[in-house]
Structures are given as structure tokens and as C-alpha cells.
TIVEX-327779 format. One line per 4 residues: number of its first residue (from 1); their letters; for each residue x, y, z of C-alpha. Coordinates in pm, whole numbers, padded with zeros to 5 digits. Example, Ala and Ser with C-alpha at 12.3 -4.5 7.8 and 13.67 -1.06 7.14 Angstrom:
! residues 2
1	AS	01230,-00450,00780  01367,-00106,00714
***
This chain:
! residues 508
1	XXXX	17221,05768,20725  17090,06148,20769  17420,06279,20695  17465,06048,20378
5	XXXX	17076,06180,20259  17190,06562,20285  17540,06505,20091  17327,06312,19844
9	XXXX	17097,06643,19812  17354,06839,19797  17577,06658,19524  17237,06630,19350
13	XXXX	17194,07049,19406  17530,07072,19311  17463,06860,18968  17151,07085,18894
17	XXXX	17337,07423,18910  17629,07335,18706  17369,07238,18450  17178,07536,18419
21	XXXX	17215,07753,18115  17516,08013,18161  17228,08236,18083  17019,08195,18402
25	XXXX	17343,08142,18603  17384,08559,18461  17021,08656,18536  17089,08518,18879
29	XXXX	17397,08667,18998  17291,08998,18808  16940,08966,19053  17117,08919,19309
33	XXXX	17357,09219,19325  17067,09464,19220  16724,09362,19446  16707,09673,19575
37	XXXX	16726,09817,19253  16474,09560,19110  16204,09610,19442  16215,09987,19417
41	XXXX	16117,10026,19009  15859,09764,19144  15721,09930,19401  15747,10281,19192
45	XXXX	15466,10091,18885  15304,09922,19188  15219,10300,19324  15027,10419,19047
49	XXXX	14671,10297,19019  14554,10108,18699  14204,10043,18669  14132,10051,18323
53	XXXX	13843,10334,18356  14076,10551,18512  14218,10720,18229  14389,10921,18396
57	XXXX	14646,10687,18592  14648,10460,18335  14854,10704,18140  15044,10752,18489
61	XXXX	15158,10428,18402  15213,10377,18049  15448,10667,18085  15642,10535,18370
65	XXXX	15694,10204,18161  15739,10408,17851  16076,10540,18076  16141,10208,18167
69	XXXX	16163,10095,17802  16368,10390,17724  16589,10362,17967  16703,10037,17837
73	XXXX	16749,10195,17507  16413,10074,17375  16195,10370,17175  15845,10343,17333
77	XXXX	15536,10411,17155  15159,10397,17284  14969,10234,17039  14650,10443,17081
81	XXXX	14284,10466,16972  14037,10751,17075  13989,10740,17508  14131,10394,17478
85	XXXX	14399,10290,17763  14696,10281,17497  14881,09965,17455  15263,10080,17566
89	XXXX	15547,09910,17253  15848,09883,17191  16099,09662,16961  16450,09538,16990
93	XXXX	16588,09428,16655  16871,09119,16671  17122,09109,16341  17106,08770,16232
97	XXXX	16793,08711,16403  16525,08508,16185  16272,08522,16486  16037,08771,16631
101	XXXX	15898,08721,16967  15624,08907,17128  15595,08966,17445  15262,09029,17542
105	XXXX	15169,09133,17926  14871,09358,18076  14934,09688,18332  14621,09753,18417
109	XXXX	14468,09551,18717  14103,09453,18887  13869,09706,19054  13986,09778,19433
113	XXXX	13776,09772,19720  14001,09978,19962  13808,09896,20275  13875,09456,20203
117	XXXX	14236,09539,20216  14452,09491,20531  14582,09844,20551  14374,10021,20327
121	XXXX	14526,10088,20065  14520,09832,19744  14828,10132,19582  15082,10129,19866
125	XXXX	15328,09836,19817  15353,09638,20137  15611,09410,20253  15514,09092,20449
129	XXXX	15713,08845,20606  15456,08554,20476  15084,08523,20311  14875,08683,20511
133	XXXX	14676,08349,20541  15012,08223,20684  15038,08463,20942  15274,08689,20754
137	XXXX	15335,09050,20937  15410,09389,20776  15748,09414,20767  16013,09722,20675
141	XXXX	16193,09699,20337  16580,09641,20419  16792,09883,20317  17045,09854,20097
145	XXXX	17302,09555,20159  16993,09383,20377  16911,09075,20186  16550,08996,20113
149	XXXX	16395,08699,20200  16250,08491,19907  15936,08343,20057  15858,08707,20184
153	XXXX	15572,08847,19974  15512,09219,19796  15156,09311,19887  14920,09541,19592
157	XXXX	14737,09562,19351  14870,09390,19004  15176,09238,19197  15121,08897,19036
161	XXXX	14837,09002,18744  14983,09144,18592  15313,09400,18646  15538,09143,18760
165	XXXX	15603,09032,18379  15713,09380,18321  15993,09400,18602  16092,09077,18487
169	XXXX	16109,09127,18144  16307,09495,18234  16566,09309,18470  16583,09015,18230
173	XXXX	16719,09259,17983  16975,09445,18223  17138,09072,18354  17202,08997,17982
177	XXXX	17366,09365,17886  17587,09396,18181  17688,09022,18082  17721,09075,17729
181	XXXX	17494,08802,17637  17320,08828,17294  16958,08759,17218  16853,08544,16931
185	XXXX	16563,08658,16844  16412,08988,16729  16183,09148,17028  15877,09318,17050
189	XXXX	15666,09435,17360  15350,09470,17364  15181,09587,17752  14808,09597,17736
193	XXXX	14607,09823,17982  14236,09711,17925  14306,09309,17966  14116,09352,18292
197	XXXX	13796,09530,18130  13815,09259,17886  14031,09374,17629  13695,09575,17442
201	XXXX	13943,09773,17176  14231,09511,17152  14112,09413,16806  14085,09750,16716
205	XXXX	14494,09862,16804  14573,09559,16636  14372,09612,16269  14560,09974,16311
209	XXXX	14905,09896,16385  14952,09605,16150  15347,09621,16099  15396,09610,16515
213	XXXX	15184,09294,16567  15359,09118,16294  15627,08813,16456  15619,08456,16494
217	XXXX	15493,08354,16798  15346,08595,17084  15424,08482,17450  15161,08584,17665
221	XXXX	15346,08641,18067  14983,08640,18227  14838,08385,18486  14999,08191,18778
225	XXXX	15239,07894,18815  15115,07577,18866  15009,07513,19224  15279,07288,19338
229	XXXX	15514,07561,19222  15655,07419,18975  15690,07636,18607  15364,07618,18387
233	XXXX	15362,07640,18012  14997,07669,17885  14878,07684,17503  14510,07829,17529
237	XXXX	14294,08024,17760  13912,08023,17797  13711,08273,17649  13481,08431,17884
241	XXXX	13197,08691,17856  12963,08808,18147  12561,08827,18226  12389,09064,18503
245	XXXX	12021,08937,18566  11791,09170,18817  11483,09033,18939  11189,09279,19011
249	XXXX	10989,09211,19322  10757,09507,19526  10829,09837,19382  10954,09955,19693
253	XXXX	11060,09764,20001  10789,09615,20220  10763,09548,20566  10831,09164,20615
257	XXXX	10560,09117,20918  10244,09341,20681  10379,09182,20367  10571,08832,20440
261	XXXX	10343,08539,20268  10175,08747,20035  10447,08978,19856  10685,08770,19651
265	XXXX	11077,08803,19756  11273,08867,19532  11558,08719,19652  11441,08398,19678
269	XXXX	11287,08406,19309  11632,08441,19213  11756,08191,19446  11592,07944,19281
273	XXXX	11635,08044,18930  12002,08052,19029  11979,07653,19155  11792,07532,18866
277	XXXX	12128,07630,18637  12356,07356,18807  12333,07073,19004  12502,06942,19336
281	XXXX	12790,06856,19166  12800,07155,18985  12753,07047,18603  12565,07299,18425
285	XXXX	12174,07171,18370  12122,07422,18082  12064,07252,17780  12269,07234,17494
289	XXXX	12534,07404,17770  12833,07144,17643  12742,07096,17324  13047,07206,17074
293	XXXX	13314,07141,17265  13617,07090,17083  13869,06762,17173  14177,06794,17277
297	XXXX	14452,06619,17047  14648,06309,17174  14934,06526,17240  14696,06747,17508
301	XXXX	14561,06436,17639  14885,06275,17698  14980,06646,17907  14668,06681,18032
305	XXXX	14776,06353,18201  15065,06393,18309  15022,06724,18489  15068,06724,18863
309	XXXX	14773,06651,19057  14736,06859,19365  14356,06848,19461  14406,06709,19821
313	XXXX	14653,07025,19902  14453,07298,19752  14128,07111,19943  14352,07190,20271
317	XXXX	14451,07492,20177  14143,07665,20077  13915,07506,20341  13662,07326,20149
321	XXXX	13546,06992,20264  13435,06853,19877  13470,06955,19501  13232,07009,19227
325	XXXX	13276,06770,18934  13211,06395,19062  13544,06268,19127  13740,06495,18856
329	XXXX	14071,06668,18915  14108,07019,18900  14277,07025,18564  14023,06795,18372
333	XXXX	13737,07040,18518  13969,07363,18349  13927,07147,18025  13456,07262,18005
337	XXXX	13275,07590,18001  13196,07692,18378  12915,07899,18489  12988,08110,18796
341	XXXX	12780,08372,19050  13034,08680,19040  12807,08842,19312  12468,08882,19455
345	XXXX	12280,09161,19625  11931,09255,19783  11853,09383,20126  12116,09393,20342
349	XXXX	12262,09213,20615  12454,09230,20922  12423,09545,21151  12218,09723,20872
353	XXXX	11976,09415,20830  11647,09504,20801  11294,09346,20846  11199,09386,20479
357	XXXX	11110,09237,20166  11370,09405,19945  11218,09536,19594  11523,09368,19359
361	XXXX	11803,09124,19405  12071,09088,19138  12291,08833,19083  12626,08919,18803
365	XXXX	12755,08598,18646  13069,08500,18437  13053,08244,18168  13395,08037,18077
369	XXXX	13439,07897,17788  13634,07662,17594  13761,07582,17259  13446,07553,16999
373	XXXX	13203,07700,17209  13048,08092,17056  13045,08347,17383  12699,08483,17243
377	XXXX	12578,08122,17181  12696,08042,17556  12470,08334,17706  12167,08245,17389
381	XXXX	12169,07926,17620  12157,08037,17959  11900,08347,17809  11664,08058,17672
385	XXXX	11627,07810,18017  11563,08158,18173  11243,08189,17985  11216,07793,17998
389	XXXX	11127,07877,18370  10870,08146,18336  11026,08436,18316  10999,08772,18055
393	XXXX	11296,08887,18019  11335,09294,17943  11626,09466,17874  11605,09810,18012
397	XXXX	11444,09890,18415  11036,09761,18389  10795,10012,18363  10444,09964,18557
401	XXXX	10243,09778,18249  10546,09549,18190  10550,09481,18597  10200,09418,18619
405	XXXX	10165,09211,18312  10420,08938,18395  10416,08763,18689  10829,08716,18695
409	XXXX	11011,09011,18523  11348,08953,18499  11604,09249,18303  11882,09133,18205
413	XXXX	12235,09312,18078  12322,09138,17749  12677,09100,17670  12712,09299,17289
417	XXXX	12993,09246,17038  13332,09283,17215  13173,09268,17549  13335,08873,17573
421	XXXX	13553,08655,17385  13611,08266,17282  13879,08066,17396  14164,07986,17173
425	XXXX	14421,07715,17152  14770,07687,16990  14891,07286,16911  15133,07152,17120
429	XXXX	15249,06995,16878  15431,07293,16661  15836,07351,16646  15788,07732,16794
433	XXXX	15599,07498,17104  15885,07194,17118  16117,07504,17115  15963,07721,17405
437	XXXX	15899,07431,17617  16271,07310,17561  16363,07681,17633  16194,07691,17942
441	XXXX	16285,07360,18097  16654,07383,18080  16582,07706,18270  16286,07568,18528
445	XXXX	16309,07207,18502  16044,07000,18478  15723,07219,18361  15328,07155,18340
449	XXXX	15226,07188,18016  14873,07254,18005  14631,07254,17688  14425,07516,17855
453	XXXX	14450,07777,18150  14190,07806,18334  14139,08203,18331  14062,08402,18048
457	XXXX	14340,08608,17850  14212,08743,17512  14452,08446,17308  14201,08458,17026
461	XXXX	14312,08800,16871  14639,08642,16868  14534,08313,16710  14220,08365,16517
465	XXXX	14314,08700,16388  14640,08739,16328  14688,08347,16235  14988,08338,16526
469	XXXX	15024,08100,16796  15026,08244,17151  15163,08073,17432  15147,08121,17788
473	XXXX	15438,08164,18022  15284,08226,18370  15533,08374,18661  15292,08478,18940
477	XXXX	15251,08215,19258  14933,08065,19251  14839,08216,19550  14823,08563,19522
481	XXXX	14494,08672,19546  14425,08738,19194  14158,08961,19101  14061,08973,19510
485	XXXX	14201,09191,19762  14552,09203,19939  14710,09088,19577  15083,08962,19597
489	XXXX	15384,08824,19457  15598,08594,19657  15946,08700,19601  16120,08381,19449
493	XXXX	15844,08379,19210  15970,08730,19042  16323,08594,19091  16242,08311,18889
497	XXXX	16007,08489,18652  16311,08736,18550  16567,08379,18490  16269,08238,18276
501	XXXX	16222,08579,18049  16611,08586,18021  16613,08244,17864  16338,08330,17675
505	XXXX	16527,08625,17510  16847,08410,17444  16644,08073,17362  16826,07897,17063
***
């Protein structure tokens, strides 16, 4: 019986490959021959840092993939405003081709915090035989004619948010040449490097370079896979904006024994403003929080539905013994705004714990939001149960009448225009969708196909502004530490990510 089970698999393997587009069949074999090749151009963008304030390096690396583009016979530009990170382009017109696609991706990556990463440093690309929740160890890279393993994993910062599209997109390219394979459509590029600041000038490069944002639909190669690993396609993104409250206690610390009962902490005035924004099951108690919310169409619905469900898994896998939400799945809770604690600070703790009561504590949220829902309406909200429970809220550090006036001062650091965006959505429902999603599956299979993802990517610009619909096309394993430390990329998922951008380019 066991031996009749494996042929079946493998006739059934067998079936599968001979049905796969000559296309990825070339992207494959091309991938293949060249890893080395493909690992070390990685490991080269991978090298340079990329915060967004770092103006500096950020050039660093919209030259390098200015060379890249170039040395695939594409002419680069930077698409620049004034001490701006400059948005890196480049087009490849098709004859015959009655299609533009834009390929939209983001270089520049999250703050590091050296010290959180195992080794040190977020900028030197590390090898590892597995996650490092799995156990993995640092490993050499083979040399050349050494295969690498495809559940290995490529450890630093922007691995899998966001430089992996560009590799992809790069190799993509080269598999198709040396095969002769045509594209079908025209293509543009378009590589961001202020996504992770939250995209504050993007509007502003696209009202001045009108003719290089003009196409038909953009795809937007941000965000993970779906957690079962199996190819996602998503058609929105949540907006998201940010709110930094500080709440003003003794103007200078005071000793906890002289002080304790009489002084108020703090940190514990915060704590329970924090607790009276959400409850136990984590809904949002502000009110008016969910008001606006726009529906999603049958066709969502019906998706929405018959995405995989994986809660029990990702339970196990991140440790946690319940979920927020009463009862719902992970991918109905992506569907309403969120309101999250970023970070909190006052005192300190640990060896450097003192007996205290500290003068501040500060707490930096992030607001998500979804379709029909305002950013600054979403923080209006959250700014009005703030005074709801006492507090005067001041915008710039208390002076002494302010602090002796008010019994709970609270300063808060106002998002302003540009400092947050809405969510957008593009309909399922369109041909350039049916086409995309057809594209991708004869590539990948079976895909999720979600209305929303549950991060933010700056879709709005996109939809709102330039009327075009924008949809997502996600390579990065779900588990790669996005936006934390010790970032990665699991091989097979850039393997598959440069098969899925070479259909992409050749989709009919």
C-alpha cells in the first residue's frame, strides 16, 4: 500500500510539472544553474544599510539597483524631490504590447537595533541552516557547484520586506532573455525607499513625474505569503497612521519608599488609560471606533471565505494560549481597524531597576485602518475618549502652570497631513484582477485571494490618486521577522518569488 501511495504522488508530481507554464519551467532551470550568481547580487543590496533617514546609504542603494537595472539594459532614473530618498525607475517597452505593468516594491527597510540581533549586525547577510526559532545554525555559503538548500534561510535586514522583490524581479528578467521568451506587456519599475517611514513624499514624486506613473495596473511585490505557504494575491492594504502619548508625573524621579502613596505614578496612570481603550477580547471600546467601515462585496466575502484557515498552527507556533476577537479567525479580524501599543517606557527594569517613581512613561501606538475609515478621524477618536477620561491634553513638553493646573497632563504627538494614510481597495471583480489571479495560479497553483492585507502599503496613491488598481503579489515567507530583528527569507520562497515575477512579465 505505501509503495502504491508514493507512485501515486509521484505520477501526481509528475502531472503538475508537465503542466506548468514553459515559462516557469525557464525561470526554474535558469535559477537553478545561476544561485550563486542570484545569492551574491543578494547579499551585495543586503550589505548596504537602508533606513530611510539615512540619506546617505539610501543613495548607496539606489545606485547599486540603478546598476542592476542597467545591467539588464534598463536606463535607470531616480525620481527625486529635495532630501527625499529618490524612488529608483526604469521602463521596458514591448512592440505590440497594449499593457503597462508597474512594478512597485520598497528598498528601504525598518530601524535596526544591532544589539537584538544574533550576531550583531542587522547589514551582514547570514546564512542559516533553519529559523532561528527552529534551531537553525550559522552556516558557510557553498561555493560554487555546492547546491543550496531551499528551506535554509538568508538572515538581514529587508531580506523578505522588502529587497527580495527586486532580486526576483532582476533574475526573472535574465531566465526569460537567455530563453528568448518575450514579455507581453510594457514594464515599468518603480522601487520606493521611504515605504518604511511611511511613504511622507510618495504623493509628491508622483504629482511630478506624471508620464512614469502612467500604466494599467500597478503590482505591488510587498508583504508575505500566506501562512500555510501557499501563494497570496491580495487587493487592498490598511491604511495606518501613528500616535505617541507621554504622561507627566513628578518632575523629577522620586524615591518610591519617601514618595510611594502620595506621588502619582505615572506609569500606572497610563496603564490604565491604556486598558480603558480595549477590552479582554481586544475590540476597541472607543466610541464611534468602527463606525464607517466599508463592506466587502460578495465577491470578497465569497474569498474571504474560502481562504485557508490556519489559527490553530500559528497559536502553536507563536506560543500564545488564546486570541483576541471572540471566536474570529485571523483573516476576518484583518478585515477592522486595530489599535496597537508599538512600545512603552518609564523607569527601568532589570539590572538597572530602580526604587523610584519615574517622572514620565510613554506609550507609541499604531492605528490600522480599513476601507472607509479617515486616518485623522481614527486618531480625532482615540484623542476625544482621552479627554473623556480626564485628561488635558498639550501638544508640546508642560510647562510648570500647565502641570500644576491639571491634575492629569497628558502631551501627545499628533499625526499631521502625510504623517498616515487610508486603506485602499481594488475590486476583485475587474478583468486586469481575473487576469493576474489566472496568471499567477497556473504558475503557483491554488492562491489565497484576500480582499485586504493585513499590513499597511501606501495602495491609496495608487488607487485614489492616480484612479489605478493596485494589486498585491506577496513573495516573502510569513515568518521572517518583519519589521523585528534577525529578518529573513527562506530560500524556496525567493525561488518561487522569481517563477511568479517571470509569469507575471509574460502573463497573456
Amino acid at each position: 500500500m505505501k509503495l502504491v501511495t508514493a507512485l501515486l504522488l509521484l505520477l501526481a508530481l509528475a502531472i503538475a510539472t508537465t503542466a506548468q507554464p514553459a515559462v516557469v519551467k525557464a525561470a526554474r532551470a535558469h535559477r537553478q544553474t545561476h544561485e550563486h550568481e542570484i545569492i551574491n547580487e543578494f547579499r551585495r543590496l543586503l550589505a548596504i544599510p537602508n533606513v530611510a533617514s539615512d540619506l546617505p546609504n539610501i543613495r548607496r542603494n539606489a545606485e547599486l539597483i540603478s546598476q542592476m537595472l542597467a545591467a539588464r539594459g534598463i536606463q535607470p532614473q531616480l525620481l527625486e524631490v529635495p532630501n527625499v530618498p529618490p524612488v529608483v525607475y526604469g521602463e521596458i517597452k514591448t512592440p505590440g504590447a497594449t499593457r503597462t505593468l508597474i512594478f512597485y516594491v520598497h528598498y528601504d527597510g525598518q530601524p535596526v537595533e544591532p544589539a537584538k540581533w544574533v550576531g550583531g549586525d542587522p547589514f551582514a547577510p547570514t546564512l542559516r541552516s533553519a529559523s532561528l526559532e527552529a534551531g537553525g545554525k550559522d552556516i558557510p555559503f557553498p561555493t560554487k557547484g555546492q547546491p543550496f538548500n531551499p528551506e535554509w534561510r538568508l538572515y538581514a535586514r529587508a531580506t523578505g520586506d522588502d529587497k527580495a522583490p527586486i532580486i526576483a524581479l532582476v533574475t526573472a528578467l535574465d531566465a526569460l532573455k537567455a530563453n528568448q521568451i518575450t514579455l507581453t506587456s510594457n514594464i515599468k519599475f518603480f522601487f520606493e525607499g521611504e515605504e518604511e517611514a511611511g511613504s511622507p513624499h510618495l504623493e509628491q514624486i508622483v504629482a511630478k513625474y506624471p508620464e512614469q506613473v502612467k500604466g494599467d495596473v500597478w503590482l505591488i511585490c510587498d508583504g508575505p505569503v500566506h501562512q500555510n505557504r501557499q501563494q497570496q494575491i491580495y487587493f487592498g492594504a490598511r491604511g495606518v497612521t501613528t500616535l505617541e502619548l507621554t504622561v507627566y508625573g513628578p518632575r523629577r524621579e522620586l524615591h518610591s519608599g519617601h514618595y510611594g502613596n502620595w506621588a502619582p505614578n505615572p506609569a500606572m496612570l497610563l496603564a490604565r488609560l491604556l486598558a480603558s481603550m480595549k477590552d479582554e477580547d481586544g475590540r476597541v471600546l472607543i466610541e464611534n471606533y468602527y463606525d464607517g467601515i466599508e463592506p466587502l462585496s460578495p465577491t470578497e466575502q465569497r474569498a474571504l471565505a474560502e481562504a485557508a484557515d490556519n489559527d490553530e498552527d500559528l497559536k502553536r507556533e507563536s506560543q500564545i494560549g488564546f486570541t483576541e476577537g471572540k471566536g474570529k479567525k485571523l483573516k476576518e479580524t484583518l478585515m477592522l481597524p486595530s489599535l496597537n501599543i508599538r512600545g512603552l517606557s518609564s523607569g527601568s527594569t532589570g539590572a538597572t531597576a530602580r526604587n523610584v517613581i519615574p517622572s514620565t512613561a510613554t506609550a507609541a501606538l499604531d492605528i490600522r485602518l480599513v476601507k472607509g475609515i479617515d486616518y485623522k478621524t481614527a486618531v480625532a477618536r482615540v484623542l476625544a475618549h482621552i479627554r473623556k477620561q480626564g485628561w488635558h491634553i498639550v501638544e508640546t513638553e508642560p510647562d510648570e502652570a500647565t502641570r500644576l493646573k491639571y491634575p492629569k497632563v497628558i502631551k501627545a504627538i499628533i499625526p499631521r497631513a502625510g504623517d498616515g494614510y487610508n486603506a485602499a481597495r481594488t475590486s476583485m471583480d475587474l478583468p486586469s484582477s481575473r487576469q493576474i489571479i489566472a496568471a499567477i495560479e497556473a504558475a503557483r497553483g491554488t492562491t489565497v485571494k484576500m480582499p485586504t492585507l493585513g499590513g499597511s502599503v501606501p495602495l491609496y496613491i495608487f488607487t485614489d490618486i492616480l484612479k489605478l488598481p493596485a494589486i498585491g503579489i506577496p513573495i516573502a515567507n510569513h515568518d521572517n521577522n518583519q519589521h523585528s530583528a534577525n529578518e529573513n527569507i527562506r530560500l524556496q520562497n525567493l525561488w518561487d518569488g522569481i517563477e511568479t515575477m517571470a509569469s507575471l512579465l509574460t502573463m497573456k
